[in-house]
N, CA, C and O atoms as CSV, one atom per row, in Angstrom:
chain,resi,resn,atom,element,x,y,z
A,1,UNK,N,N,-43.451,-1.918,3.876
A,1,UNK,CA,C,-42.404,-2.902,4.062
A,1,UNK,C,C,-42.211,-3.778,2.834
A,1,UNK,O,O,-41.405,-4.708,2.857
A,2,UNK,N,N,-42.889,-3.512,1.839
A,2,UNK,CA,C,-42.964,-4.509,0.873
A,2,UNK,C,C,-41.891,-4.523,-0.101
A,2,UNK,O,O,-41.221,-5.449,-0.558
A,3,UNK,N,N,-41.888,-2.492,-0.437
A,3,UNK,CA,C,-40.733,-2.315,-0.759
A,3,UNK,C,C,-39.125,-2.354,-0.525
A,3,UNK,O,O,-38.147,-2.345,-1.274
A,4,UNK,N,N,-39.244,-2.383,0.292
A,4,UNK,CA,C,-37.969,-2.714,1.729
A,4,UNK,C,C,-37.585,-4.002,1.319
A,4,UNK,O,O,-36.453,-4.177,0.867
A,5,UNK,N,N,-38.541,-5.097,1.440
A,5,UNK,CA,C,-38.497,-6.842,1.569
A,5,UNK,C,C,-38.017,-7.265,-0.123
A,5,UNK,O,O,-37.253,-8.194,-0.384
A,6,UNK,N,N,-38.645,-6.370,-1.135
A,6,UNK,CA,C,-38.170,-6.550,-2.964
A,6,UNK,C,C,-36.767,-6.326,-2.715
A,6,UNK,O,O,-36.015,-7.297,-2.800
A,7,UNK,N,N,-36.357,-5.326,-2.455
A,7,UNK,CA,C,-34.996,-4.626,-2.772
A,7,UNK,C,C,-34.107,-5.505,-2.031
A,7,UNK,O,O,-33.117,-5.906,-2.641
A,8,UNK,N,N,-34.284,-5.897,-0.766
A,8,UNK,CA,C,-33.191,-6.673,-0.296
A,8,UNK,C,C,-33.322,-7.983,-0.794
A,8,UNK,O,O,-32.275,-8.631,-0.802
A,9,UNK,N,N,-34.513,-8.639,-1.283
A,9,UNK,CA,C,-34.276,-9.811,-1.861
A,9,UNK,C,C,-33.494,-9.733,-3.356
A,9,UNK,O,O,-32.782,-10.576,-3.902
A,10,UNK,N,N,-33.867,-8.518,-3.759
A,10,UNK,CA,C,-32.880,-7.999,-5.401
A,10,UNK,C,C,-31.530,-8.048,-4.752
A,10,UNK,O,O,-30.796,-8.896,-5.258
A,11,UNK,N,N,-31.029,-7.390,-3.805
A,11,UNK,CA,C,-30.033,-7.008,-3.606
A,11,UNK,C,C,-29.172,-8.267,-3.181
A,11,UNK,O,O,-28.125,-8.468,-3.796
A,12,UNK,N,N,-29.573,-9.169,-2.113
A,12,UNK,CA,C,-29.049,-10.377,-2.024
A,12,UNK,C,C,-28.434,-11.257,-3.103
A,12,UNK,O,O,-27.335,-11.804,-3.191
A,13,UNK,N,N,-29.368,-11.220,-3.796
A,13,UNK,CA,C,-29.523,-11.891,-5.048
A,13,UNK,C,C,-28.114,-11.374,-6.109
A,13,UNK,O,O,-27.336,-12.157,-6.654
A,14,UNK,N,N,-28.083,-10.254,-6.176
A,14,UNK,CA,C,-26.923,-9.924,-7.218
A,14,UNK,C,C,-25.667,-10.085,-5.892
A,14,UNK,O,O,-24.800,-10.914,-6.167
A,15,UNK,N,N,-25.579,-9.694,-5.133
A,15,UNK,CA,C,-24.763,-9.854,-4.413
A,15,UNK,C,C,-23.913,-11.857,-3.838
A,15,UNK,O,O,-22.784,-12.279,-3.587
A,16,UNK,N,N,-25.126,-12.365,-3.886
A,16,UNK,CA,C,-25.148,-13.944,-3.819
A,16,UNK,C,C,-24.044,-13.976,-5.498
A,16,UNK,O,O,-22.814,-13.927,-5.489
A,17,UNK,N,N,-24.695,-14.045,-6.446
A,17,UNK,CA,C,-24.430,-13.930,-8.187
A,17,UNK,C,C,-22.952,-13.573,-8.321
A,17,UNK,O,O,-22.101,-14.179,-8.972
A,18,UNK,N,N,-22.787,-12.287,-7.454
A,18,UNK,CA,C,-21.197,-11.580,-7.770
A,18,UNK,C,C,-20.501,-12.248,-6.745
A,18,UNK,O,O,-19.276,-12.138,-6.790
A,19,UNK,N,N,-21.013,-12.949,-5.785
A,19,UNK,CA,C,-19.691,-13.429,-5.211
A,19,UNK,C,C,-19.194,-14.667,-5.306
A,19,UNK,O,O,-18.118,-15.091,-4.886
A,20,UNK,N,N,-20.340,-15.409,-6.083
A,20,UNK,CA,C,-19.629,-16.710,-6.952
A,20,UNK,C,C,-19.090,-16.662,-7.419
A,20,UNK,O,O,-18.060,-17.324,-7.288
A,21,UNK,N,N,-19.288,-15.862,-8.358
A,21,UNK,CA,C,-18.510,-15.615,-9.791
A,21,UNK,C,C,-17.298,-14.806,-9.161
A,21,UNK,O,O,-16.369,-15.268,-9.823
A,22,UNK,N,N,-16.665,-13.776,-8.191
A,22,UNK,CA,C,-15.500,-13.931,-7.455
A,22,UNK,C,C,-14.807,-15.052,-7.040
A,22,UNK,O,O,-13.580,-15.150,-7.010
A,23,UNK,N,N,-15.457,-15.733,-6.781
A,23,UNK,CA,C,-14.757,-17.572,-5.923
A,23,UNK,C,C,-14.542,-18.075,-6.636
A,23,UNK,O,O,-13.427,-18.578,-6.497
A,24,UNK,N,N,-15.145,-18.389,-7.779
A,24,UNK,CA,C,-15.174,-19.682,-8.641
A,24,UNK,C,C,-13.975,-19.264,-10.246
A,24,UNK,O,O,-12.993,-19.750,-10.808
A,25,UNK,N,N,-14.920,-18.053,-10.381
A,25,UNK,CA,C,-13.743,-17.680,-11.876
A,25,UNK,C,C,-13.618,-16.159,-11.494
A,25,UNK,O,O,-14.395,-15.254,-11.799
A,26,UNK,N,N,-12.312,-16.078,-10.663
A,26,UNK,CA,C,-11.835,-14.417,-10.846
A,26,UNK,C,C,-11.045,-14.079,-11.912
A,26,UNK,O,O,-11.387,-13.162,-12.658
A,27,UNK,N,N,-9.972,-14.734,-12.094
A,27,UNK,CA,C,-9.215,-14.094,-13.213
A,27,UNK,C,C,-10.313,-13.989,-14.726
A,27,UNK,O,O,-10.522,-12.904,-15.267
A,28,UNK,N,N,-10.853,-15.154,-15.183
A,28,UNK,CA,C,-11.642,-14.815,-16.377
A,28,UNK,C,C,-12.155,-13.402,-15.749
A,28,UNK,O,O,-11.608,-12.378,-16.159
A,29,UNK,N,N,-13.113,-13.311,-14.840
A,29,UNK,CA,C,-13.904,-12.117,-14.181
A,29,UNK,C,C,-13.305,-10.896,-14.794
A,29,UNK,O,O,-13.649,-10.036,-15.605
A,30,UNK,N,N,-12.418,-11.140,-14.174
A,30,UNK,CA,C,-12.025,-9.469,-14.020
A,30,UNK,C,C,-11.133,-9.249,-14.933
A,30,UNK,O,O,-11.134,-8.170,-15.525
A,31,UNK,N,N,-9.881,-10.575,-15.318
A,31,UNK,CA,C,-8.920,-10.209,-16.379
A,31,UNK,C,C,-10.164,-9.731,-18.162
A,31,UNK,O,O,-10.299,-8.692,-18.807
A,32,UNK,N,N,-10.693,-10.940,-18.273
A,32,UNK,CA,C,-11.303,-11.148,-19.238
A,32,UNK,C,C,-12.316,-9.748,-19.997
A,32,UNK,O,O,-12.208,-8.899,-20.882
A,33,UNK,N,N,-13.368,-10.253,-18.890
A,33,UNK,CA,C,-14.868,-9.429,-19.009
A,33,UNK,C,C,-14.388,-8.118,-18.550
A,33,UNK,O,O,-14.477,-7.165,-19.324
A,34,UNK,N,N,-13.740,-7.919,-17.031
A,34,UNK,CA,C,-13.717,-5.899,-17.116
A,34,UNK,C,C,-12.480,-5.947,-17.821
A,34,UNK,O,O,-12.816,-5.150,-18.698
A,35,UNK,N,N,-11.197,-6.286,-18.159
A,35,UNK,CA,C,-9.948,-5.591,-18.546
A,35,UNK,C,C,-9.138,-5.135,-17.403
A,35,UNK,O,O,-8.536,-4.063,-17.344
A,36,UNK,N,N,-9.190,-6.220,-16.336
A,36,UNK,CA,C,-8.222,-5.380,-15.070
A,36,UNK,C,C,-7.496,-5.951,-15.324
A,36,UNK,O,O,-7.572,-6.911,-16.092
A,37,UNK,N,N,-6.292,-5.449,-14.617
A,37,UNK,CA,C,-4.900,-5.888,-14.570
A,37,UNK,C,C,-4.629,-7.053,-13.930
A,37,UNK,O,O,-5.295,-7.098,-12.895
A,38,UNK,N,N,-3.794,-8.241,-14.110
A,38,UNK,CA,C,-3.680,-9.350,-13.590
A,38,UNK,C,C,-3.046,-9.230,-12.267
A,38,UNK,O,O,-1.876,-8.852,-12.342
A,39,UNK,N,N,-3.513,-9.457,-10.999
A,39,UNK,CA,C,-2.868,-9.710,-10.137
A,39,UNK,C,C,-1.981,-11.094,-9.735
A,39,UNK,O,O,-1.977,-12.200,-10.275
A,40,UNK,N,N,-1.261,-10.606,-8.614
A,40,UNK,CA,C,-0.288,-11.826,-8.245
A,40,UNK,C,C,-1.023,-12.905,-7.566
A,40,UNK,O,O,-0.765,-14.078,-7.838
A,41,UNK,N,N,-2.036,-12.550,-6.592
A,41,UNK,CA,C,-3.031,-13.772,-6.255
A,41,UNK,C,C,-4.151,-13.093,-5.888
A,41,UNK,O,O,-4.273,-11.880,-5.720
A,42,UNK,N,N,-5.135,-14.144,-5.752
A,42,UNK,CA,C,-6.935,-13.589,-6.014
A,42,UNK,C,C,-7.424,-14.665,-4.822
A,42,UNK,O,O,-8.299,-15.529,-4.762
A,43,UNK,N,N,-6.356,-14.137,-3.871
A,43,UNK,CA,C,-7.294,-14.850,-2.239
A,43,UNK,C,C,-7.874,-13.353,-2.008
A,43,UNK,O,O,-8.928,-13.153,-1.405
A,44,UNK,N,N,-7.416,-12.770,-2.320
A,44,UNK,CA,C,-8.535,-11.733,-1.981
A,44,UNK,C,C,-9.804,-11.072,-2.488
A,44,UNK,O,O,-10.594,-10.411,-1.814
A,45,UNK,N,N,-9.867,-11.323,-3.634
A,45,UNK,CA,C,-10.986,-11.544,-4.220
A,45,UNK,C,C,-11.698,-12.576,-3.795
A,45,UNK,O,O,-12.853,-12.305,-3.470
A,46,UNK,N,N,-11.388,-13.581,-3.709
A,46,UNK,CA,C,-11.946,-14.470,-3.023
A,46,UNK,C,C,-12.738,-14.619,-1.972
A,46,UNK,O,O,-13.707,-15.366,-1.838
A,47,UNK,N,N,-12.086,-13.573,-0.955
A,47,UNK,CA,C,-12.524,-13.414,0.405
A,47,UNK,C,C,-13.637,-12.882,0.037
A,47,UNK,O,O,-14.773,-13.207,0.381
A,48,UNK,N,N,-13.058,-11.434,-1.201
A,48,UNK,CA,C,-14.957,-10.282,-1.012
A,48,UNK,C,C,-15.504,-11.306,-1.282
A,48,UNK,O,O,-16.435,-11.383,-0.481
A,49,UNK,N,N,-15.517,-12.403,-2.101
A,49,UNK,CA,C,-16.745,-13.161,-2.600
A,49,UNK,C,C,-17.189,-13.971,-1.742
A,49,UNK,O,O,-18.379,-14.045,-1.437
A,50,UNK,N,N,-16.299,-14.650,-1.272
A,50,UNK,CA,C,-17.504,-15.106,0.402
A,50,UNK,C,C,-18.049,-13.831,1.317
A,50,UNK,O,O,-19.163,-13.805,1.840
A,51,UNK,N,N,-17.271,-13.010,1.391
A,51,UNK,CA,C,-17.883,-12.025,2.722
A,51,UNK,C,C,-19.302,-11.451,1.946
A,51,UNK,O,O,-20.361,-11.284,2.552
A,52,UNK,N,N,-19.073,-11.134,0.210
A,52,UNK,CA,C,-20.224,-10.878,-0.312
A,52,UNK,C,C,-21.395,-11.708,0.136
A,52,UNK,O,O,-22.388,-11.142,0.593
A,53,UNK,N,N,-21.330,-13.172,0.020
A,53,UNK,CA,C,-22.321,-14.430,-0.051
A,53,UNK,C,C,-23.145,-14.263,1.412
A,53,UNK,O,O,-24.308,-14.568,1.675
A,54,UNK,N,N,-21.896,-13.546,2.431
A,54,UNK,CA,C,-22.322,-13.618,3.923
A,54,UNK,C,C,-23.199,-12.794,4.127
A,54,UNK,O,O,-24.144,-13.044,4.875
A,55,UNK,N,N,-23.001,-11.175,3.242
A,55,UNK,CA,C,-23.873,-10.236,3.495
A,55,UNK,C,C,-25.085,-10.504,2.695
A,55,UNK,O,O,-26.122,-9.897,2.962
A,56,UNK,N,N,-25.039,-11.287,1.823
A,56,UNK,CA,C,-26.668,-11.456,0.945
A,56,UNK,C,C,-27.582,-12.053,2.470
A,56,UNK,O,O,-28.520,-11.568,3.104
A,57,UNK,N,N,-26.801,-13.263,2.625
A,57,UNK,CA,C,-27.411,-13.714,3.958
A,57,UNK,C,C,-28.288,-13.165,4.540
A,57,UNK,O,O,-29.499,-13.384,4.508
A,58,UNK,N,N,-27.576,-12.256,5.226
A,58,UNK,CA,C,-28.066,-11.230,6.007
A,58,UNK,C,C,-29.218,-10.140,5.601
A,58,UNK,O,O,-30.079,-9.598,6.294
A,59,UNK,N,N,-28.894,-10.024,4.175
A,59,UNK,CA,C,-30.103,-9.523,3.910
A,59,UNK,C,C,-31.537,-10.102,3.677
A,59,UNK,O,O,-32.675,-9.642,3.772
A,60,UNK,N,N,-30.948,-11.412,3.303
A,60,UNK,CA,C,-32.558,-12.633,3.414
A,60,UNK,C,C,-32.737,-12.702,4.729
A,60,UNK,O,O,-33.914,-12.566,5.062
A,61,UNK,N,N,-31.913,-12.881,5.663
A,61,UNK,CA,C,-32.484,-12.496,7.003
A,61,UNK,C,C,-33.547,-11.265,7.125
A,61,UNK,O,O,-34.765,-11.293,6.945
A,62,UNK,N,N,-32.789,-10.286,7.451
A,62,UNK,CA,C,-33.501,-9.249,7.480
A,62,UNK,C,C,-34.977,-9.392,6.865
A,62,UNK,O,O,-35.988,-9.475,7.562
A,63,UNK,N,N,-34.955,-9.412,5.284
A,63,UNK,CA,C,-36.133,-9.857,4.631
A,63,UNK,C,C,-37.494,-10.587,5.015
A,63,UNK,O,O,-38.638,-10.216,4.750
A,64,UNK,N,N,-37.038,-11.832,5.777
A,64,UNK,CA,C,-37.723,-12.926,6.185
A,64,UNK,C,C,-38.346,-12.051,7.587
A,64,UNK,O,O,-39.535,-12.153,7.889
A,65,UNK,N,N,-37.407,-11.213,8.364
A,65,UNK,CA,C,-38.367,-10.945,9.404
A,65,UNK,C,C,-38.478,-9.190,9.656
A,65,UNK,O,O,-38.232,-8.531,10.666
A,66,UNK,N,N,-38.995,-8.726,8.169
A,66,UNK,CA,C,-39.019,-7.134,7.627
A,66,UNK,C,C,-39.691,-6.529,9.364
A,66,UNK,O,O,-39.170,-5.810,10.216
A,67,UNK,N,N,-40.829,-7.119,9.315
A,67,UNK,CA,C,-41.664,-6.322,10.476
A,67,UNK,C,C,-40.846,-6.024,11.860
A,67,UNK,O,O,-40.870,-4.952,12.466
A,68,UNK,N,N,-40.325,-6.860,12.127
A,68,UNK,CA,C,-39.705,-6.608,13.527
A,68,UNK,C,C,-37.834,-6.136,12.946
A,68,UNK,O,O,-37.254,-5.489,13.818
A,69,UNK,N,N,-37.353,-6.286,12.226
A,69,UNK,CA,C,-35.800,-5.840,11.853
A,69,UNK,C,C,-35.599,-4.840,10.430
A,69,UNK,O,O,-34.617,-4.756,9.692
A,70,UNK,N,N,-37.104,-4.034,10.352
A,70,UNK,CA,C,-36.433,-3.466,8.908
A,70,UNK,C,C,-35.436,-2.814,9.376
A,70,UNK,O,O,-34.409,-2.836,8.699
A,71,UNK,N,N,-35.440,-1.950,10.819
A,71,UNK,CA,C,-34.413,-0.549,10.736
A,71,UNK,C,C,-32.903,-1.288,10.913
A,71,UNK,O,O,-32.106,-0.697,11.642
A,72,UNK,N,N,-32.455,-2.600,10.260
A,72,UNK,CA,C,-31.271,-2.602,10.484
A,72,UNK,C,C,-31.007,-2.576,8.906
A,72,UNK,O,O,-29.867,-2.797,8.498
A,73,UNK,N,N,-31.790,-2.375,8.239
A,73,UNK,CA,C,-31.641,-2.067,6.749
A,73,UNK,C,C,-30.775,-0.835,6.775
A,73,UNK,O,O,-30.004,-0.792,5.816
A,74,UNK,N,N,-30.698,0.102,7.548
A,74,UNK,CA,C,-29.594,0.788,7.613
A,74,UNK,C,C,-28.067,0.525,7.143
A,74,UNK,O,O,-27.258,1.141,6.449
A,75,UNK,N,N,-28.071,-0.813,7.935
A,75,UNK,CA,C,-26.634,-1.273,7.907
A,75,UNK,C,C,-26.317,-1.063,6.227
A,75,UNK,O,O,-25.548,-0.299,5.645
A,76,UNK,N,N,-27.073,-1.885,5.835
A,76,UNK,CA,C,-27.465,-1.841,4.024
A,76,UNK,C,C,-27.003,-0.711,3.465
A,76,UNK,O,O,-26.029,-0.686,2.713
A,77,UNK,N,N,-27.701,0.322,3.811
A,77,UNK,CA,C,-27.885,1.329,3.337
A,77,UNK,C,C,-26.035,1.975,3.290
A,77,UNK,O,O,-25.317,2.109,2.299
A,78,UNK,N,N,-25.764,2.219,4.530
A,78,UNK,CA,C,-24.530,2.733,4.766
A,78,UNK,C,C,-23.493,2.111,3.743
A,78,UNK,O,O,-22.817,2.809,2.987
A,79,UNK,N,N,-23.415,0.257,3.811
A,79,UNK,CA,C,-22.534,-0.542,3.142
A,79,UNK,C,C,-22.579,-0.148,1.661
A,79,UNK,O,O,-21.519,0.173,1.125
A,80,UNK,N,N,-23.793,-0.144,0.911
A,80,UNK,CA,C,-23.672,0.546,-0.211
A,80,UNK,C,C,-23.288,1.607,-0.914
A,80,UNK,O,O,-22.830,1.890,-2.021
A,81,UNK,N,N,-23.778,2.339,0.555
A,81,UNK,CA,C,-23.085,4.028,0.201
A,81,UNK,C,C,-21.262,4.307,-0.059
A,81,UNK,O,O,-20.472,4.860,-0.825
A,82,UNK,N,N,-21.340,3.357,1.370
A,82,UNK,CA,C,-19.488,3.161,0.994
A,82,UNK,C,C,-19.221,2.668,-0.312
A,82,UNK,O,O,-18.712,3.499,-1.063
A,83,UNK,N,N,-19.445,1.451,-0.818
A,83,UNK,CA,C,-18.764,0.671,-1.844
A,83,UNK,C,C,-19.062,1.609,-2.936
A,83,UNK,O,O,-18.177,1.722,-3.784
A,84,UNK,N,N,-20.065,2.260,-3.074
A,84,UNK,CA,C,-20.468,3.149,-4.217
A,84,UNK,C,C,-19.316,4.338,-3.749
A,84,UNK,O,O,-18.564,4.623,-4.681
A,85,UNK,N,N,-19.133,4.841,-2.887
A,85,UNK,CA,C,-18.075,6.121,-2.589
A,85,UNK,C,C,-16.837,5.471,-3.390
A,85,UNK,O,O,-16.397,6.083,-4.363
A,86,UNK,N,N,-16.251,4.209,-2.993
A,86,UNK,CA,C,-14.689,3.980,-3.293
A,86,UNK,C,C,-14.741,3.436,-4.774
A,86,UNK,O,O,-13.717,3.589,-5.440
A,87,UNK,N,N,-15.833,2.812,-5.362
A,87,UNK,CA,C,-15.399,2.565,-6.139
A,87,UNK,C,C,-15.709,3.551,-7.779
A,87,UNK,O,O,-15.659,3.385,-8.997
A,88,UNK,N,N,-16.053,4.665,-6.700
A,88,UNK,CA,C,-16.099,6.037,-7.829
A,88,UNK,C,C,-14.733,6.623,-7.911
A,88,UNK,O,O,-14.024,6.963,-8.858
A,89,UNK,N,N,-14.558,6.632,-6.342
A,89,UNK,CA,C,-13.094,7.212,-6.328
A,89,UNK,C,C,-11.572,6.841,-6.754
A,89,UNK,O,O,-10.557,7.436,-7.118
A,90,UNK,N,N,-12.055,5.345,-6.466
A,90,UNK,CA,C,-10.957,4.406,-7.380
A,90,UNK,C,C,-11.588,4.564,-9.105
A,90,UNK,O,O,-10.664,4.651,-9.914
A,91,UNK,N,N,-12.639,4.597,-9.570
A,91,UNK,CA,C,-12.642,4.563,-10.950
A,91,UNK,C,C,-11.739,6.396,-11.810
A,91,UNK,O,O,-11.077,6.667,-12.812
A,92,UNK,N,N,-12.194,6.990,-10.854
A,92,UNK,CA,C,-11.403,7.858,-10.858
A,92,UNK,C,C,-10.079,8.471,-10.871
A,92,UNK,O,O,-9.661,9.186,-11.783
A,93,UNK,N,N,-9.347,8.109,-9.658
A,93,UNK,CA,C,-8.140,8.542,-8.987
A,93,UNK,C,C,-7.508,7.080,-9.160
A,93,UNK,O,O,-6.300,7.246,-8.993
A,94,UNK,N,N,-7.730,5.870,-9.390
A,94,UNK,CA,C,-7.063,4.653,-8.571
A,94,UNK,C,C,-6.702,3.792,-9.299
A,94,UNK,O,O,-5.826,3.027,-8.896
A,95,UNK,N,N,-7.352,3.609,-10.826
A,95,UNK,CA,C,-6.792,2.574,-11.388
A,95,UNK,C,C,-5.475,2.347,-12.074
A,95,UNK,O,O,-5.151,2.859,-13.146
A,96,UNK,N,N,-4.828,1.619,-11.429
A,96,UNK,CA,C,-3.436,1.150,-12.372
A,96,UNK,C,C,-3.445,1.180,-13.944
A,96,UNK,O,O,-4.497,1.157,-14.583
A,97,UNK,N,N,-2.252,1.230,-14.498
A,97,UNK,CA,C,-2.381,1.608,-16.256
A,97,UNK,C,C,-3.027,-0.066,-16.595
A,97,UNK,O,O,-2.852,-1.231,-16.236
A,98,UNK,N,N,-3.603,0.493,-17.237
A,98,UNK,CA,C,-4.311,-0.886,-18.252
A,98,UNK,C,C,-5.225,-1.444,-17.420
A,98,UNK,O,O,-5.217,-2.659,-17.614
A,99,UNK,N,N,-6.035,-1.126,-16.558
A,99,UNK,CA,C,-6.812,-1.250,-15.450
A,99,UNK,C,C,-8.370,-0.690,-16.726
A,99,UNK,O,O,-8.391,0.402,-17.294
A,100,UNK,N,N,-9.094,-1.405,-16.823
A,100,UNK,CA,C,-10.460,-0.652,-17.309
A,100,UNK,C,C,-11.414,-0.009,-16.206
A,100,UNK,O,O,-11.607,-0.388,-15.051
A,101,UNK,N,N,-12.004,1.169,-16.956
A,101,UNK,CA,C,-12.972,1.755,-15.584
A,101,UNK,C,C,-14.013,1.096,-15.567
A,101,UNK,O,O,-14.475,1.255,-14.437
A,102,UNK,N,N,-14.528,0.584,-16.021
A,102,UNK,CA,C,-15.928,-0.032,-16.304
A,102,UNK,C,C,-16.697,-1.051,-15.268
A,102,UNK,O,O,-17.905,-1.034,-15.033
A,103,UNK,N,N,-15.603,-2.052,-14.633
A,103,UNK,CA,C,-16.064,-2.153,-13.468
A,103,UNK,C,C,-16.318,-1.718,-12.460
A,103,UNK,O,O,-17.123,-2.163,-11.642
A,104,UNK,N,N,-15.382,-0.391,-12.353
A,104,UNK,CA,C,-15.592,0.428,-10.898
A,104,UNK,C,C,-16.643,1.367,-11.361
A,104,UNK,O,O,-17.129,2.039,-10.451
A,105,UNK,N,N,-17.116,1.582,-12.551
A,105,UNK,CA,C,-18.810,2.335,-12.470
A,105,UNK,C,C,-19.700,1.527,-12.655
A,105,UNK,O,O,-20.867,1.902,-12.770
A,106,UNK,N,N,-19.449,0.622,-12.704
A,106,UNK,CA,C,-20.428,-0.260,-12.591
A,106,UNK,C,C,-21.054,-0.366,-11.415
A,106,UNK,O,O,-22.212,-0.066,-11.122
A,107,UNK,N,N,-19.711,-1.070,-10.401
A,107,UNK,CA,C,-19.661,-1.332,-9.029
A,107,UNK,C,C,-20.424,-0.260,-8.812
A,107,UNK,O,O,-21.611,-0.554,-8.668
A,108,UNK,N,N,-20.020,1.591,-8.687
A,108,UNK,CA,C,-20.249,2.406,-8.208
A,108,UNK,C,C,-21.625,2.435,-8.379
A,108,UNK,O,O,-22.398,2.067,-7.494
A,109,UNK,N,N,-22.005,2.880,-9.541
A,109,UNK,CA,C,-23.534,2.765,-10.000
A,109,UNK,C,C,-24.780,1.744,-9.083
A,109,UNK,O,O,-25.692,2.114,-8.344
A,110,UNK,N,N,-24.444,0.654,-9.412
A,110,UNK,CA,C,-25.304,-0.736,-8.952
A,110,UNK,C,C,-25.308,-0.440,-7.392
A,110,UNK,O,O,-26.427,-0.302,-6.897
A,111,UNK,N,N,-24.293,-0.332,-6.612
A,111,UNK,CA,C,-24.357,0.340,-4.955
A,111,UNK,C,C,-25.293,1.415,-4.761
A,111,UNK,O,O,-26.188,1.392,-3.916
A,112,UNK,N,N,-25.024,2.544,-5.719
A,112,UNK,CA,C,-25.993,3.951,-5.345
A,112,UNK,C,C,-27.301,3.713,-5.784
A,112,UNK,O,O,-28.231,4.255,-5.187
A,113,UNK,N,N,-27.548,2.837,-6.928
A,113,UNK,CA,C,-29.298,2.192,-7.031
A,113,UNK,C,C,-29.832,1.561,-6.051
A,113,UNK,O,O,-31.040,1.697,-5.860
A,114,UNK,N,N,-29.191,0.874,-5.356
A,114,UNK,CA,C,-29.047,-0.025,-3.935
A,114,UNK,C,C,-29.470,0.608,-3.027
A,114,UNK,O,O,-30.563,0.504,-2.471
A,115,UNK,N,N,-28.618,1.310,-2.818
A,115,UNK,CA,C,-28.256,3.073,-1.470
A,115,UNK,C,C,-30.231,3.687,-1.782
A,115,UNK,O,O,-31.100,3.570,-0.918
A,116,UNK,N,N,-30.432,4.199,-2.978
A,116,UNK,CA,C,-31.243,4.985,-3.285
A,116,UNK,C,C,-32.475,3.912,-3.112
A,116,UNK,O,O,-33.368,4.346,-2.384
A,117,UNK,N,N,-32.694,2.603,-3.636
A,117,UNK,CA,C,-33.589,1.599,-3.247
A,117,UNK,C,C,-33.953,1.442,-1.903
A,117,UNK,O,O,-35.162,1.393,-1.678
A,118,UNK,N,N,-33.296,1.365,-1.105
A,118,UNK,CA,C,-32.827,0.794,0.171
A,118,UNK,C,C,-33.545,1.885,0.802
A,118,UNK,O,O,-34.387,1.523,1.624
A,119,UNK,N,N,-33.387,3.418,0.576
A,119,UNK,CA,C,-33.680,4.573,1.254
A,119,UNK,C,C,-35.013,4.917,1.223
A,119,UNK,O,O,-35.653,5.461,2.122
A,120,UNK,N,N,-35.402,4.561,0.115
A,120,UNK,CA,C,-37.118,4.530,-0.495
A,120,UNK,C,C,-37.813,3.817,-0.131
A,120,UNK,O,O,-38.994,4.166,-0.132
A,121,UNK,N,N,-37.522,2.673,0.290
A,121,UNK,CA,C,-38.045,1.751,1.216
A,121,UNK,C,C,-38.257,2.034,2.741
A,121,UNK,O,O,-39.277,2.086,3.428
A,122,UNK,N,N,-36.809,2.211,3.051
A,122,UNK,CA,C,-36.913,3.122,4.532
A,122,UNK,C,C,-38.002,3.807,4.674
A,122,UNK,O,O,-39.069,3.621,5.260
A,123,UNK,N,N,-37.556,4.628,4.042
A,123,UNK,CA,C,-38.966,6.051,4.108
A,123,UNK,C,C,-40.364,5.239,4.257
A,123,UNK,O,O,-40.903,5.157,5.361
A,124,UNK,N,N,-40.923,4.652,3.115
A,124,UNK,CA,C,-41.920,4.006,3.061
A,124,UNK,C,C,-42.154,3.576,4.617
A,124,UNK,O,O,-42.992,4.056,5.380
A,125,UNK,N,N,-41.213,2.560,4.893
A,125,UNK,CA,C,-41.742,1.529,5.793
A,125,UNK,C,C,-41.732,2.415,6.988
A,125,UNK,O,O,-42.751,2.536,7.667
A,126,UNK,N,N,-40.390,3.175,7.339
A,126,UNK,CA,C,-41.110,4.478,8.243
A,126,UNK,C,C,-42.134,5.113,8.358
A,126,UNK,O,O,-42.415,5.451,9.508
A,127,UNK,N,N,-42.979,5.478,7.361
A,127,UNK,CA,C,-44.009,6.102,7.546
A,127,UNK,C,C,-45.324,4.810,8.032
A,127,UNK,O,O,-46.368,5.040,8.643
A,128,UNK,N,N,-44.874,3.609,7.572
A,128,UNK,CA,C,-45.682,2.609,7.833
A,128,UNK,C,C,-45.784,2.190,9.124
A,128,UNK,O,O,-46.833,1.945,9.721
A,129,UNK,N,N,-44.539,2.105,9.595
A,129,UNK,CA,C,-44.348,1.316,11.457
A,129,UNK,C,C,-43.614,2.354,11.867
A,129,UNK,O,O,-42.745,2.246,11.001
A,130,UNK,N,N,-43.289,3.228,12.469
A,130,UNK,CA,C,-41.978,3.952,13.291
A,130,UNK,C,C,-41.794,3.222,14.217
A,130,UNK,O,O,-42.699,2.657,14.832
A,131,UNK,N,N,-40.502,3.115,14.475
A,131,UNK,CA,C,-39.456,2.945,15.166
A,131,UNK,C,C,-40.017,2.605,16.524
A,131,UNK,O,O,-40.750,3.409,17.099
A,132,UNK,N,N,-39.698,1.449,17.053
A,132,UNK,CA,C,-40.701,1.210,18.554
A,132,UNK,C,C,-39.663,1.385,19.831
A,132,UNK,O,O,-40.079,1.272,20.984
């Protein structure tokens, strides 16, 4: 479980990090540092960055009480897998002209280390407690 309890406190943690920096300065964010295209408004960015802040939460939850709630680390697991799926497929297929890829492999990347963290832990802590 130990490994399980690192990764989601890592994971919170960048996730807490990226969704400030969504709330507070998006356009520098994303116009600036990746090269995306300027949108018309950034309430929606906004939103991922609180809903981000909500899911770190949840993972210090989880964290704080590993022994009795690791297997909802799942949830984790899945959420990463997605965001890593779309934002391969958008770095791919999706970006508007003058759009840089660099955030969406980023994004993609940092999710599937997550995904793959998250899973290694599982395992671990599975073999440690199964499932009651």
């Amino acid at each position: 479980m130990k490994i399980l309890r690192r990764v989601l406190y890592l994971n919170a943690g960048i996730w807490v990090l990226t969704g400030l920096l969504l709330c507070l300065v998006p356009i520098p964010l994303l116009e600036d540092v990746f090269h995306q295209v300027p949108l018309r408004e950034y309430a929606w960015v906004r939103i991922v960055g609180v809903q981000a802040i909500g899911a770190a939460l949840l993972m210090v939850l989880v964290a704080h009480r590993i022994e009795s709630l690791w297997w909802f680390s799942w949830a984790f697991v899945l959420t990463e897998g997605a965001v890593a799926a779309l934002a391969a497929i958008n770095a791919l297929f999706g970006l508007p002209p003058g759009s840089a890829a660099l955030l969406w492999w980023l994004l993609a990347g940092v999710s599937a280390a997550f995904m793959a963290a998250l899973l290694a832990g599982l395992a671990t802590t599975g073999l440690e407690r199964p499932a009651e």
